[in-house]
N, C-alpha and C positions, 0 to 999 in steps of 0.2 A: 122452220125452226133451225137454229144456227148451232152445232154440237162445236166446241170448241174441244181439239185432243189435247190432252195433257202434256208438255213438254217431258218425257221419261230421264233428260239429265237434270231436269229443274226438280226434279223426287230426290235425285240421290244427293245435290248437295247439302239437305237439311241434315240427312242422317250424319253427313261425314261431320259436318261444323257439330254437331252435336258430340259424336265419338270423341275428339279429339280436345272441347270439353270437357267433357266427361274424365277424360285422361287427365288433364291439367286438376282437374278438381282434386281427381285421387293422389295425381302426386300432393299434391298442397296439403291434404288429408294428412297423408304420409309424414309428411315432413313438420307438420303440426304435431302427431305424434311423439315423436322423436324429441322435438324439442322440450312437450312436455314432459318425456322421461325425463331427458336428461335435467329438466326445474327441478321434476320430485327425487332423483338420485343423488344432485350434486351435495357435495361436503364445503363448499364453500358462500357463505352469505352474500347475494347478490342481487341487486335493484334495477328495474330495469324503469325508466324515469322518459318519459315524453318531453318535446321542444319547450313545453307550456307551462314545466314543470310540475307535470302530473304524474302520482307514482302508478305504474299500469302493471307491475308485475313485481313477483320477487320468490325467492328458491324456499324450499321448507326451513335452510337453516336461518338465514334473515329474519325468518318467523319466531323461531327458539333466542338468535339472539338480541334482536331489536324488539319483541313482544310485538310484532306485526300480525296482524289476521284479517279475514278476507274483506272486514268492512274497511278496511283504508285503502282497496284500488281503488282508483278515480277520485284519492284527494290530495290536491296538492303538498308539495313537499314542505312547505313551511310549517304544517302544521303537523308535521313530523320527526321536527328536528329535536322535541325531547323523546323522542324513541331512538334517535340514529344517538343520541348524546357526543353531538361533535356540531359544535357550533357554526361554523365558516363553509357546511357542505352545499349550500343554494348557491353561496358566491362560487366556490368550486364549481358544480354544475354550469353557472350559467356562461363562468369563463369560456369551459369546454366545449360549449354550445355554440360560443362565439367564434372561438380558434380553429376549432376541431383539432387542436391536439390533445393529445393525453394527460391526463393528470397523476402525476402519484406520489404519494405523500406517506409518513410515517406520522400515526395519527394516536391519540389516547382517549377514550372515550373516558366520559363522570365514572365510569363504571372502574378506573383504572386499568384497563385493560388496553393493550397496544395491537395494533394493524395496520400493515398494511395494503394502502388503501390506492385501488387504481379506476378513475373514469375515464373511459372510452365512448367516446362519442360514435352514435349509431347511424352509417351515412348511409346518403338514401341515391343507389347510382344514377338516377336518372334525375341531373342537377347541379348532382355532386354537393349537397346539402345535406344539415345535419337533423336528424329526426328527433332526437334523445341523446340520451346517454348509459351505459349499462355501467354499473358499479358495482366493484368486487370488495370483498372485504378477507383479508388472511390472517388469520389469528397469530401475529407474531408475540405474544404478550411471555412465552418461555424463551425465546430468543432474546427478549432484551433482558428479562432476569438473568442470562447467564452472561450476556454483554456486560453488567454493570455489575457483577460477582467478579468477572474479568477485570474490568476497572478496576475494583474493591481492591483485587491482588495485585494488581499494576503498581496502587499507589503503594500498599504495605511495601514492595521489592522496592519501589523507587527510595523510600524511606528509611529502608535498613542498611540499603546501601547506602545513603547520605550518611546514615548514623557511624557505619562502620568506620566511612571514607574518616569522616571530624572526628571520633573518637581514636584512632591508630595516629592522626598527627603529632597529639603530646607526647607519646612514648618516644614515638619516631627523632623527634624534636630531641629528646633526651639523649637517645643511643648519639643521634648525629655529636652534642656536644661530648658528650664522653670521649666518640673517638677521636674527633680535635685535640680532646687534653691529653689522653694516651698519645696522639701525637706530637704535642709539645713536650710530653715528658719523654718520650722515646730522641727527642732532639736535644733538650739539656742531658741527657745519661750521656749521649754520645759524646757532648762539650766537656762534662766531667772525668770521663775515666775513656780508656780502651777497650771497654768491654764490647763483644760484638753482638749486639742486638738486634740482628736481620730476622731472628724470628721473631721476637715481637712486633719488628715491622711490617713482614709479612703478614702478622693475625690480625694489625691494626690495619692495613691494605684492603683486607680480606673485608673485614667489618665496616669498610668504608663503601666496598662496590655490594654489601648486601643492602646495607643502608639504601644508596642509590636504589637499587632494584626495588625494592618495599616501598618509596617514596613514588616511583614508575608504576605500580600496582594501584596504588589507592589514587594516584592521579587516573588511569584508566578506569578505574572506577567508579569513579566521579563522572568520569567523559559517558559512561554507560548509563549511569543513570538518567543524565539528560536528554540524551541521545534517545533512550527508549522513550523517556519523557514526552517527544516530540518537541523538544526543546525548541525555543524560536529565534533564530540565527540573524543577523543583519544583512538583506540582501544587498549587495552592489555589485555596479559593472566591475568583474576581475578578468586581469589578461592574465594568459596562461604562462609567457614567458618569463613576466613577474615575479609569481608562485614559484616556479619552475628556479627559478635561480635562488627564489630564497632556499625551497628546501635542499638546490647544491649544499649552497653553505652552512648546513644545519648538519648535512651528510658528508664533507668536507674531506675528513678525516677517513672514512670508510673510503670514498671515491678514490684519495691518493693514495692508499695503503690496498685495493684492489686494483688500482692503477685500470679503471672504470671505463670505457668510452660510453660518452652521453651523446643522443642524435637527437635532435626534435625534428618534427615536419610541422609546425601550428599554420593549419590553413584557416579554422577560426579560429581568431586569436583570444575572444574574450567571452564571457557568459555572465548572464547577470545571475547570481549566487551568493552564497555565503563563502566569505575569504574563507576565514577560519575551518571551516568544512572544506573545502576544494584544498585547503592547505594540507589540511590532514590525510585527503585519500590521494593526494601524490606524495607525501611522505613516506605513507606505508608503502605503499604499489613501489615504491622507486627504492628506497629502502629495502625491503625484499628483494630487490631483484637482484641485489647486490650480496644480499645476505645468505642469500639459495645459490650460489654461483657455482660453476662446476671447477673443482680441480688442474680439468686439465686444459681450460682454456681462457682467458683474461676475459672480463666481462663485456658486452655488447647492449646495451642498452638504447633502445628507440621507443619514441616519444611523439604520439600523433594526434593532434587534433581536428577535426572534419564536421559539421554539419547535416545529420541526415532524418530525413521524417521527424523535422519537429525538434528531434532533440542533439543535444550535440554530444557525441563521441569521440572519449579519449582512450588509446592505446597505449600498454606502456607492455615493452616486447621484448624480454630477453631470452639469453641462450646459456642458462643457467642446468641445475638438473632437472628439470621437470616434474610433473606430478603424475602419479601413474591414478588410470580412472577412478579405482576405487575410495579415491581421497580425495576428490575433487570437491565434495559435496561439504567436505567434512572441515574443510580448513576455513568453512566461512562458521565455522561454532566455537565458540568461546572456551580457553584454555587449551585450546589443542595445537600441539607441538609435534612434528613429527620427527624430525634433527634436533633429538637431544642435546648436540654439542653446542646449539649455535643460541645467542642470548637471547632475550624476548620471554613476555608472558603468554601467548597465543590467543591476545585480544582483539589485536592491530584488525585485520581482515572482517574480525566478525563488525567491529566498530565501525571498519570501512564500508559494508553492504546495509547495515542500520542506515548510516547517514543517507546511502543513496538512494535506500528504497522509500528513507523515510522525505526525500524529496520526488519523488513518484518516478524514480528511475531504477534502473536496473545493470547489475555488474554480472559475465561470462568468464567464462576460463577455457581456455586452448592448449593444452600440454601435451610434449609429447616425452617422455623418461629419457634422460640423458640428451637434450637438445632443447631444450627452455620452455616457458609458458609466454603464453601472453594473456593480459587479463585486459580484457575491456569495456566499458563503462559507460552506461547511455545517461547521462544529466539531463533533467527538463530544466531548461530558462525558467529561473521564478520573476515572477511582475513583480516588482518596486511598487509596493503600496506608499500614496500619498495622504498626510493625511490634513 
């Protein structure tokens, strides 16, 4: 009789392969767990959708707000799309199945009601293949009611100031002739007699630069309401040395009466933009700088254009009086003037940072009190649409 002895390491590997099973199962336990709290806790509606388009799961609120319940896992999503009430969601899905990118969309269900909606494709590492997709749902539906309140107030401001703008023309139109004829008749008194009429001249002088300034106001005015508008500008290639000379000779008269030095450095010369905008935020910027100048030193003004990350960047750098920090923020807000003496409605700036944010760029300020500021300006190139 043949006794064959047991191998004693061939005992113990069964128990270990077991243990260490055994381990794996519980974490998996575990982590099943957790997962389902986290179904029954979460506050956001969420689907969780197989390659096959089968729906295999979804959160309690999915349940409340799709009228989902336990008999629709394991049917496919077609026949669930008057529950989701958003028609294009299987082509969505099966995009994302195909690309493995993301989808997210701002979405309005029959129900009227808006969300946003993100599927994430559920990949499977060993592959690197897409298994599903999970689908989130976020009730923004208070967010666009106060977007389109917002609108609502946009357009009343856009429109009051249109109205204001057209209706101060005709008065304005009037005063302006009046004081033409006070000034013609202030010219025959003088041809008729000796009498010295310097003060009438001066109140008709007076009434000529208020005039001006009120005709300056509602034309700013005007420029605001478009501006916020997102009004739509003509883009084309503009060079900067171009603009640059025009607005010299616009500022002409300041330049040679501050007896001005202007510097440029344009290492890029040109940006595809709107003239009319690019004209205006070196008007002001260059204008100002001339306007804010210091006392006690003749003006210095430089002028730089450069290329960096995409957008292009102009500098415009004097050594004027500068801005002390706690103003800095405040000179880009409409009507604010801090040198009472010096002319201007305190529009220029804030119209100047509308234009450029509203072309998806962004304007800085550098100031140091009694030694200049520099303000500068990142533009994005807009594309030339063809059509």
């Amino acid at each position: 009789m043949n006794i064959t002895t047991p191998d004693p390491a061939a005992n113990m590997i069964e128990p270990r392969t077991g243990k260490k099973e055994s381990r794996k199962l519980k974490e998996l336990i575990e982590l099943n767990d957790e997962l389902e709290n986290y179904f029954r806790n979460t506050i956001i509606p969420q689907l969780f959708v197989d390659a096959d388009l089968i729906l295999r799961k979804f959160t309690p609120p999915a349940m409340k707000q799709f009228n989902l319940a336990g008999c629709h896992i394991g049917r496919p999503m077609e026949e669930l799309i008057d529950n989701i009430r958003y028609s294009t969601i299987i082509e969505n899905i099966s995009e994302v199945i195909k690309s493995g990118e993301i989808f997210e969309k701002e979405i309005q269900t029959t129900d009227l009601r808006w969300f946003q909606m993100n599927i994430i494709p559920y990949l499977i590492k060993r592959g690197n293949r897409t298994n599903g997709v999970i689908i989130t749902f976020v009730d923004i539906t208070d967010r666009m009611k106060v977007l389109r309140d917002l609108e609502k107030l946009n357009a009343s401001h856009e429109t009051f100031i249109y109205s204001v703008s057209h209706d101060l023309k005709a008065p304005l139109a009037n005063i302006e002739g009046l004081v033409q004829h006070l000034n013609q008749v202030s010219g025959k008194l003088l041809e008729n007699c000796a009498a010295d009429n310097t003060e009438q001249r001066t109140v008709a002088a007076m009434l000529d630069k208020s005039v001006k300034s009120m005709r300056g106001i509602i034309e700013e005015l005007a420029e605001i309401a478009k501006i916020e508008g997102n009004y739509k500008e003509t883009v084309e290639t503009v060079h900067f040395e171009s603009i640059l000379r025009q607005v010299e000779m616009t500022i002409k008269d300041n330049i040679i009466e501050s007896k001005a030095s202007i510097r440029y450095a344009v290492e890029e010369p040109s940006i595809e933009f709107s003239r009319k905008n690019l004209r205006s935020i070196l008007y002001n910027l260059l204008s100002n700088a001339i306007k804010y100048k210091s006392p006690d030193r003749t003006p210095e003004i430089q002028i730089r254009t450069v290329k960096e990350n995409g957008f292009v960047q102009v500098s415009v750098k004097d050594n004027g009086l500068g801005i002390s920090e706690d103003k800095k923020d405040l000179i880009f807000t409409p009507f604010t003037r801090f040198e009472k003496d010096k002319e201007g409605t305190g529009i220029g700036l804030y119209l100047v940072k509308k234009i450029i944010e509203n072309a998806g760029g962004e304007i800085i300020v550098h100031s140091t009190v009694g030694e200049g500021s520099e303000f500068i300006v990142y533009l994005k190139p807009k594309v030339t649409e063809v059509f």
